[in-house]
N, C-alpha and C positions, 0 to 999 in steps of 0.2 A: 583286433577289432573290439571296441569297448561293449558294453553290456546295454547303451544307448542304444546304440550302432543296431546293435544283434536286434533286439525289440522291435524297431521299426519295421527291420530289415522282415523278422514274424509277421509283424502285421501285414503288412505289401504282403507275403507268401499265403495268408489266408485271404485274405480279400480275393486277391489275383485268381485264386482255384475256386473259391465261391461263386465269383463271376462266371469262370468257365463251365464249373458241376451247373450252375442257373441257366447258362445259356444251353445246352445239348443235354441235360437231364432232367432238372428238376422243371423247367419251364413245359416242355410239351408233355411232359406225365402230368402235372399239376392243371393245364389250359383247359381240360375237359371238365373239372369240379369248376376252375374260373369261368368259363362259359355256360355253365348251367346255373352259376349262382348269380352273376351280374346280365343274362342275355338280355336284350331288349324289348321290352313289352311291347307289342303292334298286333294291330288288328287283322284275324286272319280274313287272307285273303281267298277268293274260290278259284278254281280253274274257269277260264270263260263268261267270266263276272263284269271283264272288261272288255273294251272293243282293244282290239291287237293295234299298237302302235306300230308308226311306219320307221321304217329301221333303213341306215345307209351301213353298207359294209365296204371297209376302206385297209383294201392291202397296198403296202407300198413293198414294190418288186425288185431285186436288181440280179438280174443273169440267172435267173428262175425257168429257164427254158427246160430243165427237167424234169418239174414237178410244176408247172403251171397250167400245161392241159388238163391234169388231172384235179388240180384245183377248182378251177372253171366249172368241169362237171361234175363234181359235190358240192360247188354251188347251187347249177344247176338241179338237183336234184333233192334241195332243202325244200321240206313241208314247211314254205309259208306262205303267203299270199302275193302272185307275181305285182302286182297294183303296190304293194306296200312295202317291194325291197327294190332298194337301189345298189347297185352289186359299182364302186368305183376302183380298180386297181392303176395303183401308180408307176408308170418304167420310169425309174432313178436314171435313165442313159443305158441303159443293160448295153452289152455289147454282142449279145448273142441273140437268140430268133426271141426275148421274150415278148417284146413288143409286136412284134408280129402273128404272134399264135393269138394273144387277148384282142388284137385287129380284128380277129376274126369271126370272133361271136360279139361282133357292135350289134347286130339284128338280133342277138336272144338277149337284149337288155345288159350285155357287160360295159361300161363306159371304160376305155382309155383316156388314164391324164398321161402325156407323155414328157419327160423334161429333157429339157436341150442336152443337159448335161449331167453326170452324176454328182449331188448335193450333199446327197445321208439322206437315211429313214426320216430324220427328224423334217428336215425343211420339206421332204417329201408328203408328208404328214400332216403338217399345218396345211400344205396345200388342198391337200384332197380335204381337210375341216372347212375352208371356205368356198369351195366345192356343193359339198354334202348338205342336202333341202332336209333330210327326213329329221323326225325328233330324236330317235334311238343312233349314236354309233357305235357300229362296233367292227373292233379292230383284232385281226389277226395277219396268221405269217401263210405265205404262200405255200407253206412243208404242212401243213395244218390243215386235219380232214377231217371234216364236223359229221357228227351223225344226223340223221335230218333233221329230229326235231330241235339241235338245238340252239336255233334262233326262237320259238316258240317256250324254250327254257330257261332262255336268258333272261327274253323280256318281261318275263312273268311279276319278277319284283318289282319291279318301275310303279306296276297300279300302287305302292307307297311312295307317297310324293316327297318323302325325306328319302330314299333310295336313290343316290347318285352314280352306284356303280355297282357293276356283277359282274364276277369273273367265274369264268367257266372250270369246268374240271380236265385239263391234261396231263393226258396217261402217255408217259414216252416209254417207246420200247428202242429195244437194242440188238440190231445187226450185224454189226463190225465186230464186236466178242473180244473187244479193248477193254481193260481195267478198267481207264477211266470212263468208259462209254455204260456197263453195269455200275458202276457205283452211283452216275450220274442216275440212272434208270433208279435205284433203290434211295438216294437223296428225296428222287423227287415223287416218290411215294412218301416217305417222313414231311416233305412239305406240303404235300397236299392233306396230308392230315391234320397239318398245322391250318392251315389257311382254312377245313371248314369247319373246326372251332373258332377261328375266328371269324367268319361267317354268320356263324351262330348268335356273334356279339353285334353283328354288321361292323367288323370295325375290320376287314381286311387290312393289312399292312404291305399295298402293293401286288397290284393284278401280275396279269401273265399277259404278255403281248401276243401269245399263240391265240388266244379267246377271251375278250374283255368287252366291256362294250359301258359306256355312261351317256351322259343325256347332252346333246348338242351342246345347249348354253354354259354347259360346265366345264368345257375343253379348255386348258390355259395354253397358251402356245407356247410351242417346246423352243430351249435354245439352241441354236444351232452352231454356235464358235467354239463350242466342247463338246465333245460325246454326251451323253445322254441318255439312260435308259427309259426311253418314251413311257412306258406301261406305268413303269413306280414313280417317276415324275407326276403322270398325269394321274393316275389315280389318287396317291398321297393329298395332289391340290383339290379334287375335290373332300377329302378329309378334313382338307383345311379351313375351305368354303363353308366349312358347318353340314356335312351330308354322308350318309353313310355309305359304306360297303361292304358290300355279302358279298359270300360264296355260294355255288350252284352247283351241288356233285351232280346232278342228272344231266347239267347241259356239258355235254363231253365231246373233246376234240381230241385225236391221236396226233403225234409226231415221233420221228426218229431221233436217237442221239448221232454226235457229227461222228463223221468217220471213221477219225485217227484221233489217239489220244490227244496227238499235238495240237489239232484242231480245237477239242475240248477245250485244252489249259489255253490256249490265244483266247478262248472264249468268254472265261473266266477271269482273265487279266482285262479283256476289256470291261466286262462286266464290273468289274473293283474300279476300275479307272472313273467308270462314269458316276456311279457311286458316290465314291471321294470329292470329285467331283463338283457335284452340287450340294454337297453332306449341310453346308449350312442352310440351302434354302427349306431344307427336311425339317431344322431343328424345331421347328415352331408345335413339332408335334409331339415334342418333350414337353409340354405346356402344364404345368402342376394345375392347371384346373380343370384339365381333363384327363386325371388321376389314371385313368384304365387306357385309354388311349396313348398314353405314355409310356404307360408299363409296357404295352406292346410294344411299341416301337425301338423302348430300348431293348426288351429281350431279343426280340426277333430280329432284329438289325444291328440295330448300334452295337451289342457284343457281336453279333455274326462277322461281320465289318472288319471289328477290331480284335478278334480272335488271334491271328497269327501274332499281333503282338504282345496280348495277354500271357498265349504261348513262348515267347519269347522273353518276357518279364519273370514270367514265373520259375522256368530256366535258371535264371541268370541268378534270381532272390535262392531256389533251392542249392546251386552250389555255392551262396555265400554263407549258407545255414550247414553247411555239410560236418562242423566241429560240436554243434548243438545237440546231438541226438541220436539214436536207431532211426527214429521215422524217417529225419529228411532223408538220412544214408538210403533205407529202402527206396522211400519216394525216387530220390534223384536215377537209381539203378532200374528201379521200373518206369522213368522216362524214358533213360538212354536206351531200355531194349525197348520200348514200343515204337522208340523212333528208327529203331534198327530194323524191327519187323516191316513198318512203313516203307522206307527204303528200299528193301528187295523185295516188295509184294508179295512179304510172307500170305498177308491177311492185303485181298485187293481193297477193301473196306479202309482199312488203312492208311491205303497210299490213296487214297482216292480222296480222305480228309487230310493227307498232309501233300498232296500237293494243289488241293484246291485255297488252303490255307497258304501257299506260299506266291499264287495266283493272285489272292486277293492282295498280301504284302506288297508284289509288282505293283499293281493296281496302283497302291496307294501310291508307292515313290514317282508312278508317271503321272499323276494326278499334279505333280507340281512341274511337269516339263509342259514346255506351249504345245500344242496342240494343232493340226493343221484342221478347218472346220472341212467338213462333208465327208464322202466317200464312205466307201463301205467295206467290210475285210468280210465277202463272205465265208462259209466254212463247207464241204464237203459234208452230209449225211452218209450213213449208214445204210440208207436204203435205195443210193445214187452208184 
């Protein structure tokens, strides 16, 4: 291989690790000095300063008969004004009692939208948007158990009328005592600390479907002929719309990780799929005139995304450097054992990033097969 060859071949092998040390290192130790030096100047706000906007809450349901009664009443049981919530859950066609248990509290104010047939969350979703009277939506999952106040937590940002969206704080815990079910639990404690620095900036990169909520007129309607991750769809668009989005660590909602790890990794594959996806209608949030808004998105996503390939370039660039040096030689030998440790869940942490990372590569390659539109693949919890 000529001395050309080798060169480039360096540079790809430094870029490639730069990216990755950027995306899982240097980015969420660095976002805390980023969010305090660029945050958003706005006027504070007081508690009670404003009259409480009227809020629609819009679960869309499918074969939720095990965790639906108990949804209903933590609904139920929200500190906020009966006059100003409209509580509408949607049965996708469930095929079990779920439609029948939310039948039953029509007289304590729960509305059933019911569909003929099973669609997907997504068309489920637009539905109950043209549905829903109030100003505030806010959307979660039927596994999803709010503390009382926080719909009174959510909407508190909105009195800023550049405020389009706020995403709640969820804390998942773990039952099943699967690899991937703790790692998922410890992920998403590192994202949640990610999300409320950026919070901070109001510039979230992508709510959480478990607890979200934005402002009626802002909803774009989700598509429905491809998967779709509703939450980062819809919130991203309002970013796009010119409007911001925070994080709310007080407004907190619990959920379980899925049962079985295979559950997990289906989970995560569709997750990539939907992703991929729609990846170009995202890009407009790479926009070089919105400098910080950018940066996020590519840190936080766009390498998260494209990680398992990063990983796979860099791979491939350190054993064609392996004549170059000591370094690469170590470098390449402390891949192979970390990928080794990986593999037999020496380190569950591990395997929990390399088989989420190989999740998301699925992801991508069915991102190019058709697709059949609706339906839903639910998954088994941990606390089912």
């Amino acid at each position: 291989m000529n001395e050309q060859v080798l060169f480039y071949i360096q540079v790809a092998f430094w870029l490639l690790l730069f990216l990755l040390v950027h995306c899982y290192l240097l980015f969420p130790m660095t976002l805390p000095f980023v969010s305090e030096i660029f945050k958003r100047r706005k006027t504070s706000l007081e508690k009670g300063s404003a009259e409480l906007p009227t809020v629609s809450i819009l679960i869309s349901a499918y074969n939720e008969e095990a965790v639906i009664e108990r949804k209903i009443q933590n609904i139920l049981e929200l500190d906020y004004p009966k006059d100003k919530l409209e509580v509408l859950i949607g049965d996708d066609g469930s095929a079990d009692r779920t439609a029948e248990i939310v039948a039953r509290y029509e007289d304590r104010g729960i509305t059933l939208v019911k569909a003929p047939k099973n669609a997907g969350k997504a068309a489920m979703l637009n539905r109950l948007h043209k549905i829903a009277k109030n100003d505030i939506l806010l959307f979660c999952d039927a596994n999803t158990m709010f503390f009382p106040n926080v719909v009174r937590k959510l909407v508190f940002p909105f009195q800023d009328k550049k405020i389009g969206c706020a995403c709640g704080h969820l804390i998942l815990s773990d039952k099943s005592g699967s690899t991937l079910g703790r790692g998922e639990s410890s992920y998403w404690d590192l994202e949640s600390e990610i999300k409320k620095f950026e919070g901070v900036l109001d510039m979230l990169i992508g709510g959480n479907g478990a607890l979200y909520a934005i402002r009626r007129e802002l909803y774009t309607e989700l598509p429905v002929k491809k998967s779709v991750m509703d939450d980062f769809f819809v919130t991203t668009k309002v970013l796009e719309k010119g409007y911001y989005c925070t994080f709310v660590t007080s407004a907190i909602g619990t959920e379980q990780t899925s049962k079985e790890s295979s559950g997990e990794f289906r989970r995560k594959v569709r997750i990539g799929r939907a992703n991929f996806n729609f990846l170009f209608s995202y890009l407009p949030l790479l926009n070089p005139l919105h400098p910080l808004l950018a940066y996020l998105f590519f840190s936080h996503k766009i390498l998260r995304w494209f990680s398992p390939h990063i990983l796979i370039l860099l791979f491939v660039a350190n054993a064609c450097l392996l004549t170059s040096g000591l370094f690469y030689q170590i470098f390449f030998g402390a891949m192979s054992l970390a990928l080794l440790v990986a593999l037999f869940k020496i380190v569950p942490s591990g395997y929990y990033f390399l088989s989420m990372n190989y999740a998301m590569l699925k992801g991508f390659f069915m991102a190019f097969k058709r697709e059949k539109s609706g339906g839903w693949a639910r998954e088994a919890r941990s606390d089912e």
